[in-house]
C-alpha positions in Angstrom: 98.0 136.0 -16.7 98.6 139.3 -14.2 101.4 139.9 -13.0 100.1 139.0 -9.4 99.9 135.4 -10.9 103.3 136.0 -12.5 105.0 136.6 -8.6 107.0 133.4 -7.7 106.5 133.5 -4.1 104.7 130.0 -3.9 108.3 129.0 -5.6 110.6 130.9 -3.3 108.6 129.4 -0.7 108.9 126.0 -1.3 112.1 124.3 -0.6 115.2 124.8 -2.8 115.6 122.7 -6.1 116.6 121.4 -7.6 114.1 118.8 -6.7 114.2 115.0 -8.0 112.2 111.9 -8.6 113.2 108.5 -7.8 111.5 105.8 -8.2 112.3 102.3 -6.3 113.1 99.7 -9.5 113.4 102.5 -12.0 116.2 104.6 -10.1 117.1 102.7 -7.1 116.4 99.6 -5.7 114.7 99.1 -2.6 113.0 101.6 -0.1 110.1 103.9 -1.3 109.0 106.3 -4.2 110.2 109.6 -2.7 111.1 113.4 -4.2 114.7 114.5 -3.2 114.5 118.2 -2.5 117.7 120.4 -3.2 121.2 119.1 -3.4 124.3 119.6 -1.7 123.9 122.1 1.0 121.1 122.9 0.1 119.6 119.3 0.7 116.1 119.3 2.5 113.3 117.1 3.2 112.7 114.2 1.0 109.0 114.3 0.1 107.2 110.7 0.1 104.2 110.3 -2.2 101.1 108.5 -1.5 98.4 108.1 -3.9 100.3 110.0 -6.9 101.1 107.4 -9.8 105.2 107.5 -10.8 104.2 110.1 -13.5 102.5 112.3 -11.0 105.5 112.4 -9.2 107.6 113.1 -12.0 105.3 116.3 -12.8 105.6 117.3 -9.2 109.2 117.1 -9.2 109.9 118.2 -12.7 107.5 121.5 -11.6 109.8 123.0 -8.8 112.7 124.0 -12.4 110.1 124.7 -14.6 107.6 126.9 -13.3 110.1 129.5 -12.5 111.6 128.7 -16.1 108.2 128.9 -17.0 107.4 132.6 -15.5 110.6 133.8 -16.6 110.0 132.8 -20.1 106.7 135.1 -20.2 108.4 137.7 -18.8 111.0 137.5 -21.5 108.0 137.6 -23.8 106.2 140.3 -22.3 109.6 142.5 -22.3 110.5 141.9 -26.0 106.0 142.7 -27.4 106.4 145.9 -25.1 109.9 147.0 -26.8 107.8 146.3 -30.5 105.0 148.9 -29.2 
């Protein structure tokens, strides 16, 4: 992975997270299967699925923490082989 593909700009770009899944009868009851985007003040849009099965959903949700996690783990990673050189 280059570091180009290591930028998080598709990340910062999105809306703020933390981002959530509910899902009517699981979570909730009543209404639709929807992603709740930020929290607080930094609530945005909810995002409403169509198509994506619950676990789809969950992945997409689940992706907007752990991708940045993700990038700053190789990073981490990267930092501590290039200290053993």
């Amino acid at each position: 992975m280059s570091e180009l593909e290591l930028q998080e700009t598709r990340a910062a770009a999105a809306q703020p997270g933390p981002w959530k899944s509910w899902v009517e009868g699981r979570d909730f009851d009543g209404g639709s299967n929807f992603i709740q985007t930020g929290s607080g003040a930094e609530r945005g849009e909810d995002i409403e699925m169509s198509g994506a099965t619950v676990a789809d959903q969950d992945f997409m949700a689940a992706a907007r923490q752990d991708i940045p996690r993700l990038l700053a783990e190789v990073r981490r990673l990267r930092a501590l082989l290039n200290q053993t050189k």
